[in-house]
Backbone as a printed PyTorch tensor [residue, N CA C, xyz], in Angstrom:
tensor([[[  6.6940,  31.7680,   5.7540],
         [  6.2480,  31.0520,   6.9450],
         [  6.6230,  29.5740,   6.8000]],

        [[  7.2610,  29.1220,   7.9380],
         [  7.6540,  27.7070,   7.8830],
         [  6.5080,  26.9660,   7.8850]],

        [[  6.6360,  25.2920,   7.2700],
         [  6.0430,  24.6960,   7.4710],
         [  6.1920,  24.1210,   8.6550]],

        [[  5.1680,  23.2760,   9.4740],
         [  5.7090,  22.9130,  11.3450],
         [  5.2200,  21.3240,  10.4970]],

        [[  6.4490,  20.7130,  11.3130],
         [  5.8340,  19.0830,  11.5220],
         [  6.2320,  18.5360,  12.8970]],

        [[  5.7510,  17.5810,  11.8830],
         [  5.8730,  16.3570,  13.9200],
         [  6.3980,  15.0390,  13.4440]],

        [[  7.3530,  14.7700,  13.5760],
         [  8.4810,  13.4960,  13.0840],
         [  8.3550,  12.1850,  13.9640]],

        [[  7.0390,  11.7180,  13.6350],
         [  6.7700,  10.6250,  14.6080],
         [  7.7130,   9.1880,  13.8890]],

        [[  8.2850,   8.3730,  14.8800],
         [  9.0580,   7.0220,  14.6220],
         [ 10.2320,   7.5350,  13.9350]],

        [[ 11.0840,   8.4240,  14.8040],
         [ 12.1740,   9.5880,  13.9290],
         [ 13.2210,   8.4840,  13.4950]],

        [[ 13.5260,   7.3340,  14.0680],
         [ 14.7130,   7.3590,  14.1720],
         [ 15.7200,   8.3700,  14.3870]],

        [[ 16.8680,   8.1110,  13.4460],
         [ 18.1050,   9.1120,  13.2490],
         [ 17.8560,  10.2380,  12.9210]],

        [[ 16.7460,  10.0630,  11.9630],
         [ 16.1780,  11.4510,  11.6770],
         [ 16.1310,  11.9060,  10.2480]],

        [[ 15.7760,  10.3050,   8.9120],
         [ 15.9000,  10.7500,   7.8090],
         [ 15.1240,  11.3820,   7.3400]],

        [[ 14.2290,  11.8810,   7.9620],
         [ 12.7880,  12.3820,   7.1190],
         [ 13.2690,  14.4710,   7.2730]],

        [[ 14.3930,  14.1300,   8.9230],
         [ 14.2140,  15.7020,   9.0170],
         [ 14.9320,  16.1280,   8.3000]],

        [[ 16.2420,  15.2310,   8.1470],
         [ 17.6980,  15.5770,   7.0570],
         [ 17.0600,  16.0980,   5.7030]],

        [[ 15.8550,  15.6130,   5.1610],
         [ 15.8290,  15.7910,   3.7170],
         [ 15.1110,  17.4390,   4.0270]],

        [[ 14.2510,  17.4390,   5.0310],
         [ 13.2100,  18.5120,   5.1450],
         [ 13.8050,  19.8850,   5.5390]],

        [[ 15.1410,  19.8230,   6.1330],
         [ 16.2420,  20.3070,   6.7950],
         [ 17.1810,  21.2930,   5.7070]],

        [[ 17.2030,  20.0530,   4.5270],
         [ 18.0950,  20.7460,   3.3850],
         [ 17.5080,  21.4880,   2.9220]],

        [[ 15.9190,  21.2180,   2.4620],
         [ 15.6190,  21.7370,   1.3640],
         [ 15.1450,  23.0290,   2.3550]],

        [[ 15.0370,  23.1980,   3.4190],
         [ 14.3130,  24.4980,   4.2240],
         [ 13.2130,  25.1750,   3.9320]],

        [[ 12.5220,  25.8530,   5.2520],
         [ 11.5950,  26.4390,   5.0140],
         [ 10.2680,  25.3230,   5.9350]],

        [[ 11.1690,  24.2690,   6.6130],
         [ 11.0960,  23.7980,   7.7330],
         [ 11.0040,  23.4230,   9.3040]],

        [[  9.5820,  23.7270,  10.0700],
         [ 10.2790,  23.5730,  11.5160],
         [  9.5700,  22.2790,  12.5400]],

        [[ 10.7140,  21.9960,  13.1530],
         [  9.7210,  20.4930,  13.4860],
         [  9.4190,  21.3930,  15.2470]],

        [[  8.2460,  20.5970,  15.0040],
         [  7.3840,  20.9810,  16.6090],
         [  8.0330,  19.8530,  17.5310]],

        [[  8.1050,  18.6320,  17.1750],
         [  8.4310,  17.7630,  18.2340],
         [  8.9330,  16.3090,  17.4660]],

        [[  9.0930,  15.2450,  18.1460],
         [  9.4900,  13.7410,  17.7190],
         [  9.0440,  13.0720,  18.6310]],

        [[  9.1540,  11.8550,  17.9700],
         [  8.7070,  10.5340,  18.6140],
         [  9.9030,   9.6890,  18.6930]],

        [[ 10.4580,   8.8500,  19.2800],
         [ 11.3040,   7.6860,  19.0240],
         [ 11.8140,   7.4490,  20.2110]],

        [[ 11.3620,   5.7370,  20.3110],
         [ 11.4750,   4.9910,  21.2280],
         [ 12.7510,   4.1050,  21.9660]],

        [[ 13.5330,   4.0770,  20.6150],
         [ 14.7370,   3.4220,  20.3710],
         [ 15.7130,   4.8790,  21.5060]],

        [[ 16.7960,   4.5260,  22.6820],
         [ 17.2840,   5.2690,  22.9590],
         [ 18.4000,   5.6850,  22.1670]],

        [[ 18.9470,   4.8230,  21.9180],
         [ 20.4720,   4.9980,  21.0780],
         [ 19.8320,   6.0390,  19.6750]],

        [[ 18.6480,   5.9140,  19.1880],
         [ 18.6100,   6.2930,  17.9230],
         [ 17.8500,   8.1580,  18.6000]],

        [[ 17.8540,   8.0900,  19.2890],
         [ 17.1720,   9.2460,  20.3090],
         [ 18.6370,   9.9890,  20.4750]],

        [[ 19.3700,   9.4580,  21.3650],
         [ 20.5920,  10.0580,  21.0830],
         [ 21.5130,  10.7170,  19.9960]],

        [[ 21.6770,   9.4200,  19.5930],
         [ 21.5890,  10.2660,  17.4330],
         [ 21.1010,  11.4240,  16.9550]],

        [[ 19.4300,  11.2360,  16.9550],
         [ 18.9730,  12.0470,  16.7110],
         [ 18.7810,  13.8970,  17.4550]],

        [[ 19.0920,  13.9210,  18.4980],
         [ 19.0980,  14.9940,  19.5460],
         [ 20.4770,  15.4040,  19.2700]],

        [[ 21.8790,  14.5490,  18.7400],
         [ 23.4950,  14.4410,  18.8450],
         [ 23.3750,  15.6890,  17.6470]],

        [[ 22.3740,  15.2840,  16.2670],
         [ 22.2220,  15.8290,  14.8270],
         [ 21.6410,  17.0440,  15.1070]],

        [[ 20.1580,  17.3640,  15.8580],
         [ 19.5080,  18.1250,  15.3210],
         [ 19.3590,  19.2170,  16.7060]],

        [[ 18.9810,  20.4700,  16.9470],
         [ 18.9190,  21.1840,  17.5110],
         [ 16.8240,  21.0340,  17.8120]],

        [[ 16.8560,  19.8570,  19.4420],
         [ 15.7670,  19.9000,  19.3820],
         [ 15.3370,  20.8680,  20.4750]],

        [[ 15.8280,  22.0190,  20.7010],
         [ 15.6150,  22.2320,  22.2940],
         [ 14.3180,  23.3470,  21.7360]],

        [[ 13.2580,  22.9730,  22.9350],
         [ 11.9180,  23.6400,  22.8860],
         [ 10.8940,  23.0540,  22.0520]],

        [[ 11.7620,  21.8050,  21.4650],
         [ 10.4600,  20.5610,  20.9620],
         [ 10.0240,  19.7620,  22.0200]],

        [[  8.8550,  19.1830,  21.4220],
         [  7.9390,  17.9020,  22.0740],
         [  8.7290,  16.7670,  21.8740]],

        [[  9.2120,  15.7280,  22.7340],
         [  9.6100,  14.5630,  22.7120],
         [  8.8140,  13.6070,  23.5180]],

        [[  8.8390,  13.1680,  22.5540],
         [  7.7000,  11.3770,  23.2410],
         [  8.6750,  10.3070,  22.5460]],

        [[  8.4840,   9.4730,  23.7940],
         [  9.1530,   8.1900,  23.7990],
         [  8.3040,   6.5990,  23.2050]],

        [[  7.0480,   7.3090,  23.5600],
         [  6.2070,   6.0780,  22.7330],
         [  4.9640,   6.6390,  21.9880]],

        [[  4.6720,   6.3460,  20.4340],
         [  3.4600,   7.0950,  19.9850],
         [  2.1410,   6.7130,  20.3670]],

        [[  2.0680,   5.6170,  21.5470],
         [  0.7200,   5.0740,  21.9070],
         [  0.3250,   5.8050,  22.7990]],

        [[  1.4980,   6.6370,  23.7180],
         [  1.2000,   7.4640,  25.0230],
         [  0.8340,   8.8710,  24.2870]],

        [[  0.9200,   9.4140,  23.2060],
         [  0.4510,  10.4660,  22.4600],
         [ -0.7980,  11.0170,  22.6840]],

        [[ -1.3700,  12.0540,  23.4170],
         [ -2.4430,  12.4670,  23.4610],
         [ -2.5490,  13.6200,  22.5210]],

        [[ -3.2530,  13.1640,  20.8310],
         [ -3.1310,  14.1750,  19.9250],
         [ -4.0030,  15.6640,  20.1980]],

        [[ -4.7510,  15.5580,  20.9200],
         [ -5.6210,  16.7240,  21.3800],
         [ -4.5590,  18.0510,  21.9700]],

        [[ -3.4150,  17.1660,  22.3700],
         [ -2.5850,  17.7930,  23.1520],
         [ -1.1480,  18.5680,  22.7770]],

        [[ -1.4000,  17.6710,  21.2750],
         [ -0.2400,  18.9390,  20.7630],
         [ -0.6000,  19.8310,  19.8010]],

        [[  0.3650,  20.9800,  19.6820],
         [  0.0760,  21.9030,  18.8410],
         [ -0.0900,  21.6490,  17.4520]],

        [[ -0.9260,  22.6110,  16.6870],
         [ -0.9310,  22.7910,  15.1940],
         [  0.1410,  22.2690,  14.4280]],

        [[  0.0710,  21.2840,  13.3880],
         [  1.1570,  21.1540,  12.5240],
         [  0.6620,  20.9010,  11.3910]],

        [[  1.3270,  21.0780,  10.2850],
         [  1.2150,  21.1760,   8.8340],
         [  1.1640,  19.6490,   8.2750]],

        [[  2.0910,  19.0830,   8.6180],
         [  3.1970,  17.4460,   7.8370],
         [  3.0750,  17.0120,   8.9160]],

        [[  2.7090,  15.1920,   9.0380],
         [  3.7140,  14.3290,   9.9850],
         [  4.2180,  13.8380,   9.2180]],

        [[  5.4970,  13.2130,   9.5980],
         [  6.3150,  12.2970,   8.5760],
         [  6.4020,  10.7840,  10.0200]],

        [[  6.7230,   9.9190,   9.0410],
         [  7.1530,   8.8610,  10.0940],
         [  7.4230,   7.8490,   9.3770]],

        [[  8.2150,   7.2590,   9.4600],
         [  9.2860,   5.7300,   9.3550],
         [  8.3430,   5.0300,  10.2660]],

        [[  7.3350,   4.3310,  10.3030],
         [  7.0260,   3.7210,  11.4280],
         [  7.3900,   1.9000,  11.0300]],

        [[  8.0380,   1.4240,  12.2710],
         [  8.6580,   0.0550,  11.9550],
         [  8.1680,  -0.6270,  11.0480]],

        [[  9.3560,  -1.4490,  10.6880],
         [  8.7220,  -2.1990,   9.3090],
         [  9.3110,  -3.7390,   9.3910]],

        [[ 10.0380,  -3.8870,  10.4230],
         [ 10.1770,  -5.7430,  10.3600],
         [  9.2040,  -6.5830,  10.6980]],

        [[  7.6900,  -5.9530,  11.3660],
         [  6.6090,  -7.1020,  11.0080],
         [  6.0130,  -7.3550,   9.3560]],

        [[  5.8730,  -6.1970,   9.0990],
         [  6.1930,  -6.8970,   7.5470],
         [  7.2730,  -7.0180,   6.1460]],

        [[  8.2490,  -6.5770,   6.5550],
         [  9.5890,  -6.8750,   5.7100],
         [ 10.0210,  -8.0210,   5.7400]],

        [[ 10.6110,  -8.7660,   4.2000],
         [ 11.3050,  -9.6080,   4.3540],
         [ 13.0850,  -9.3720,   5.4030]],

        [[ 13.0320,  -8.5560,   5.9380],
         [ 14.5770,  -8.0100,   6.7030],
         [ 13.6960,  -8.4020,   8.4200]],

        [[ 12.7560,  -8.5970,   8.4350],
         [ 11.8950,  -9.2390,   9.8130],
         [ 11.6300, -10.6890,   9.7410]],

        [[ 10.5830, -10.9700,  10.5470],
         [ 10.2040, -12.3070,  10.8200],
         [  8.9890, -12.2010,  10.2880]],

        [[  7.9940, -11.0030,   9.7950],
         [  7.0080, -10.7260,   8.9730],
         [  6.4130, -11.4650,   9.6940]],

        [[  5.7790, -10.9700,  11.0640],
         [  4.4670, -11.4900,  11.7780],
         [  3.3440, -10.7300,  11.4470]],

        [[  3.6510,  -9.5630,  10.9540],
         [  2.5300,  -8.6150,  10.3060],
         [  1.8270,  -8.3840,  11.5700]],

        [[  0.3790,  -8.5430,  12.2230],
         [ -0.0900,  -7.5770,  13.2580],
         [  0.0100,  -8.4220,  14.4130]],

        [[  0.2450,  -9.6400,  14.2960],
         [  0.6740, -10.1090,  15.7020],
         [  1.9980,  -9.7780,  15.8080]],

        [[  2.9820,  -9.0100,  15.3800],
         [  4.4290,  -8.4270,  16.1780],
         [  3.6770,  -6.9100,  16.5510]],

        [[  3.7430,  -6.5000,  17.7130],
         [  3.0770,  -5.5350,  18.1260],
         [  3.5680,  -3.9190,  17.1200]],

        [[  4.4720,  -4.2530,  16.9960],
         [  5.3630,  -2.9290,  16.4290],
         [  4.5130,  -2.7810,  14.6770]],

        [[  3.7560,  -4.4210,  14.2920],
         [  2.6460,  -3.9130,  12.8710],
         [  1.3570,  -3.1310,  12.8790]],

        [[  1.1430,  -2.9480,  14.5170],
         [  0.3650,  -2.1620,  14.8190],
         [  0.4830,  -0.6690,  14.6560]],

        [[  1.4560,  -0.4950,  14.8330],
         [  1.9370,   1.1780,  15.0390],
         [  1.8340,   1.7680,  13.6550]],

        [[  1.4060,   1.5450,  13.0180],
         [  0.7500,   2.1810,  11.6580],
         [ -0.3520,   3.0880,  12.3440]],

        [[ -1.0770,   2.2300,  12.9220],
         [ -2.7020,   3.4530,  13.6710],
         [ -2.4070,   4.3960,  14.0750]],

        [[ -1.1270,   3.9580,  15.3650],
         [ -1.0350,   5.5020,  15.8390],
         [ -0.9440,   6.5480,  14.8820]],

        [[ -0.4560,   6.5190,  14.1470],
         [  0.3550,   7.6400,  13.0160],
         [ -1.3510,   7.9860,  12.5730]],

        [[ -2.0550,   6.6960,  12.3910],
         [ -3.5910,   7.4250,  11.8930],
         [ -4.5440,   8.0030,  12.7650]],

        [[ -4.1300,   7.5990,  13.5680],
         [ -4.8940,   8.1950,  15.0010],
         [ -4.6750,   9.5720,  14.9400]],

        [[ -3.0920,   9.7430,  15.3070],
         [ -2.6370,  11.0580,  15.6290],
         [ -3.7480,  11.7820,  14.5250]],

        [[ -3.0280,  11.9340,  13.7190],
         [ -3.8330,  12.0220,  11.5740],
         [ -5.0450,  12.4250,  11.6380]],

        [[ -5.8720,  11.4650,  12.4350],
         [ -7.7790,  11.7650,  12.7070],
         [ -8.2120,  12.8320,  13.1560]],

        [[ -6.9720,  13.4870,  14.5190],
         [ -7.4570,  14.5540,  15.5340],
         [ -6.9630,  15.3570,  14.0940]],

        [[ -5.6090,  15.3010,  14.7210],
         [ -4.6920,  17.0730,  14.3330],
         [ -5.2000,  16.8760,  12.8490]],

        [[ -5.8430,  16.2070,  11.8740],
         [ -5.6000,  16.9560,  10.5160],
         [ -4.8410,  17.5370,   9.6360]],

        [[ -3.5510,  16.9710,   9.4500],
         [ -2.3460,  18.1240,   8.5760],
         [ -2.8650,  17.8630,   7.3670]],

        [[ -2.3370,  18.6690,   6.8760],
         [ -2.1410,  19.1410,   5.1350],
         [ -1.7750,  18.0080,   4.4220]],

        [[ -0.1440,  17.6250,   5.2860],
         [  0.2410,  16.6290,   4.4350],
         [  0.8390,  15.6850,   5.2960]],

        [[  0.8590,  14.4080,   4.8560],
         [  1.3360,  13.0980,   5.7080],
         [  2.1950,  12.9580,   4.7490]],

        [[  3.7150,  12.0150,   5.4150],
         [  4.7680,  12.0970,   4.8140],
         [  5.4640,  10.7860,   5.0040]],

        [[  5.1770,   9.3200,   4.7720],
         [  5.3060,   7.9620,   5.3930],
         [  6.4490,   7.3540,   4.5210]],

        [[  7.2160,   6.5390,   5.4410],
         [  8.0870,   5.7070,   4.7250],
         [  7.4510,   4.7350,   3.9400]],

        [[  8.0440,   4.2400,   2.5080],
         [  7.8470,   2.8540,   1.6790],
         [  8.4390,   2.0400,   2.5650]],

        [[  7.3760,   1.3980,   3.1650],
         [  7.8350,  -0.0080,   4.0550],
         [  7.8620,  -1.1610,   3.1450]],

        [[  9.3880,  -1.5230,   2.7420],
         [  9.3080,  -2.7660,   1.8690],
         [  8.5420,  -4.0250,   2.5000]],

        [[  7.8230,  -4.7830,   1.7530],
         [  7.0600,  -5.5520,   2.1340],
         [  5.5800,  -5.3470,   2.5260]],

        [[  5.1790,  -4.2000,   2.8200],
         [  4.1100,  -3.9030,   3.4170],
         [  2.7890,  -4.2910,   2.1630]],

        [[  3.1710,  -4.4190,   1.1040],
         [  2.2110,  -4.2700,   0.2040],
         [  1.6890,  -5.9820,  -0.2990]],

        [[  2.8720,  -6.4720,  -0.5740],
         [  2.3640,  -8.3090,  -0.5570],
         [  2.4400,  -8.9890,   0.9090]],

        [[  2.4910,  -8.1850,   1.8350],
         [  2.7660,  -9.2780,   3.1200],
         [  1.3860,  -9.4820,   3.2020]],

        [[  1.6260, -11.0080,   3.8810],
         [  0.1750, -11.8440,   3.9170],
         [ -0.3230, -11.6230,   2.3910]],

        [[ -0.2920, -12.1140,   1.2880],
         [ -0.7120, -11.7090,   0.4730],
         [ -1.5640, -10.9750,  -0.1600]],

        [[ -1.0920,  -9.4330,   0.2340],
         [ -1.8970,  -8.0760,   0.4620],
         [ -2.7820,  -7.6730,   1.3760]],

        [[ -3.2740,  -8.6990,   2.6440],
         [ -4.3290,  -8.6790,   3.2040],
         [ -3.8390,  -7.6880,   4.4860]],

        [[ -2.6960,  -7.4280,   4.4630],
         [ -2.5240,  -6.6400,   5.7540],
         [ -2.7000,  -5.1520,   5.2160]],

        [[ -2.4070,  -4.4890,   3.8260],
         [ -2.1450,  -3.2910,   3.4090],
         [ -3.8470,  -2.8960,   3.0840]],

        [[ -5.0130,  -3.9320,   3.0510],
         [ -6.2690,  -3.9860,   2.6380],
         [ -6.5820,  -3.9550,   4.0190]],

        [[ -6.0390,  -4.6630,   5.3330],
         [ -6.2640,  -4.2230,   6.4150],
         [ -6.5560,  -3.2820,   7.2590]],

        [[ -4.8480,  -2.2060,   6.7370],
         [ -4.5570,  -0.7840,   6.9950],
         [ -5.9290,   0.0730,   6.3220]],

        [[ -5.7830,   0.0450,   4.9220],
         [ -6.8400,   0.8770,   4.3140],
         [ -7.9840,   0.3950,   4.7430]],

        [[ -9.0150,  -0.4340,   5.0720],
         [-10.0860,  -0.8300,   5.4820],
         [-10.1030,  -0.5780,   7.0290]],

        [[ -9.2520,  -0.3290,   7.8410],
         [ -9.5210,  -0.2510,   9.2370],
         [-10.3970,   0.9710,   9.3530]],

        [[-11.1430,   1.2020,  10.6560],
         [-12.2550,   2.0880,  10.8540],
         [-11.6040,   3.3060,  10.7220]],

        [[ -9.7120,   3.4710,  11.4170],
         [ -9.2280,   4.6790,  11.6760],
         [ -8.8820,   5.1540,  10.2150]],

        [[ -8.5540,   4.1320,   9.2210],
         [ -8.4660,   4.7900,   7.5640],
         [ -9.5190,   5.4360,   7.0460]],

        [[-10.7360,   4.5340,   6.9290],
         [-11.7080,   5.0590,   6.5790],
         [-12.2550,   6.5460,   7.1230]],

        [[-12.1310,   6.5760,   8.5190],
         [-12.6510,   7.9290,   8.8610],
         [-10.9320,   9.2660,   8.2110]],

        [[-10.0890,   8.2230,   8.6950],
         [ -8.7610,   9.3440,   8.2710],
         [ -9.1620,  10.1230,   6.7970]],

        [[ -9.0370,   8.9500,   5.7580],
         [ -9.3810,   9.0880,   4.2860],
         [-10.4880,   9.4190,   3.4770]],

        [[-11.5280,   8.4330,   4.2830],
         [-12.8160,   8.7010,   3.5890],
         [-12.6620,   7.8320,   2.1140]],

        [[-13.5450,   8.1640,   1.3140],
         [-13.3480,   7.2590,   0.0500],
         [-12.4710,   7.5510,  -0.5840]],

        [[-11.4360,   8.6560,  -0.4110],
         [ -9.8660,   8.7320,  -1.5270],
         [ -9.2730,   7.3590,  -0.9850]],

        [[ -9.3090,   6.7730,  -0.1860],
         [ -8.4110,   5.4600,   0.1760],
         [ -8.2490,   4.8130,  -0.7840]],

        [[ -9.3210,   4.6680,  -2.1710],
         [ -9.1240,   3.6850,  -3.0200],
         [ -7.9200,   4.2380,  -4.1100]],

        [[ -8.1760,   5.7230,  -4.4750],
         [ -7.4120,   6.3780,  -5.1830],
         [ -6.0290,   6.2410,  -4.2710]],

        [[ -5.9090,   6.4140,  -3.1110],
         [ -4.4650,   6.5620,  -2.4300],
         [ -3.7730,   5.6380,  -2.7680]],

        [[ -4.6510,   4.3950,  -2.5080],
         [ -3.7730,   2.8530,  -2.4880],
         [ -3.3850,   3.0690,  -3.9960]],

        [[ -4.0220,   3.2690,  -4.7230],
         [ -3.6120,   3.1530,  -6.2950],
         [ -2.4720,   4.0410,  -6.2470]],

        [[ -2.5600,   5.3470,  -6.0280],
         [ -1.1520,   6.3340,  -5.8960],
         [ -0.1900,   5.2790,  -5.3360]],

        [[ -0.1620,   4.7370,  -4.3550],
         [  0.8320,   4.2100,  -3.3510],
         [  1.4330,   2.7870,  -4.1920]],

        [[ -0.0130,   2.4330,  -4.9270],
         [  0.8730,   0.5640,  -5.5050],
         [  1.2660,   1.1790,  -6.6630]],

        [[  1.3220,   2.4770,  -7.3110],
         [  1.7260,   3.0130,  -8.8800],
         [  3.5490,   3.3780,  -8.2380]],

        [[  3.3970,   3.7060,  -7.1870],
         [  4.1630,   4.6280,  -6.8070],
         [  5.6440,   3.4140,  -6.4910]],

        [[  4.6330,   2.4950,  -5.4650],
         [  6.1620,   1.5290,  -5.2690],
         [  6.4550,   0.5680,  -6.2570]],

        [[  5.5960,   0.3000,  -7.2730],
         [  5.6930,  -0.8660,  -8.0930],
         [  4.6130,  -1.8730,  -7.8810]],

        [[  3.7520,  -2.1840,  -8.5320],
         [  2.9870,  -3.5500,  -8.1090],
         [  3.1190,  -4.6120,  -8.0200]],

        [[  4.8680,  -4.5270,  -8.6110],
         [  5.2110,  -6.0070,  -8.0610],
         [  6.3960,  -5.8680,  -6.7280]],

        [[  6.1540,  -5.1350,  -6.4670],
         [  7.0760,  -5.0090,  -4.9710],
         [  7.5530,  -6.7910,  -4.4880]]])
């Protein structure tokens, strides 16, 4: 039995390429806002009889089906040094929630997120203490948040 995901902030579509090879994979639907990278991505992958959404804020998670995994790239030039690193005043540092939002309803198994370079010292850590402390983490996580962040700063380096 396949696993089903939902490839929110697809871009091109690196999360499906890897999930694709290794098989045993089926995506329910995508997200991505970018047209050109929409094109790309639809050019690559055989989406016909998926969910496509153009923005993850218009997402009504009640409303889609069962899935196992989300994965998502969700933007990263509000806090990358490759941005202007406005962190949550560039609207696009917001879009972390959605992904936790979605996360709160549907419940998968497993979440599957890009290493957003920068995300971890921007503002000097106060935005990644942000993420984990927001109301939608806490209810997402519950108290593993402290263990996660530790997985996550072991995982990218603590001196990112």
């Amino acid at each position: 039995m396949a696993i089903k995901f939902f490839d929110v902030f697809a871009g091109i579509g690196g999360f499906r390429s890897g999930l694709e090879a290794i098989g045993g994979f089926e995506c329910i639907g995508y997200c991505e806002i970018d047209k050109y990278a929409k094109q790309a991505y639809e050019a690559m992958y055989d989406t016909g009889g998926e969910l496509y959404f153009d923005d993850a804020r218009k997402i009504v998670p009640e409303q889609l089906p069962e899935f196992d995994l989300i994965t998502g790239g969700f933007p990263y030039q509000s806090f990358s040094i490759a941005g202007a690193r406005k962190g949550f005043d560039d609207t696009r540092g917001t879009l972390f929630f959605e992904i936790a939002r979605i996360v709160a309803v549907k419940k998968p198994k497993y979440i599957f997120l890009e290493n957003v370079p920068g995300l971890l010292n921007h503002d000097s850590g106060k935005t990644f203490e942000t993420i984990l402390l927001s109301p939608k983490s806490c209810k997402l996580f519950g108290e593993r948040r402290h263990s996660i962040a530790d997985e996550l700063l072991t995982a990218c380096g603590r001196n990112e």
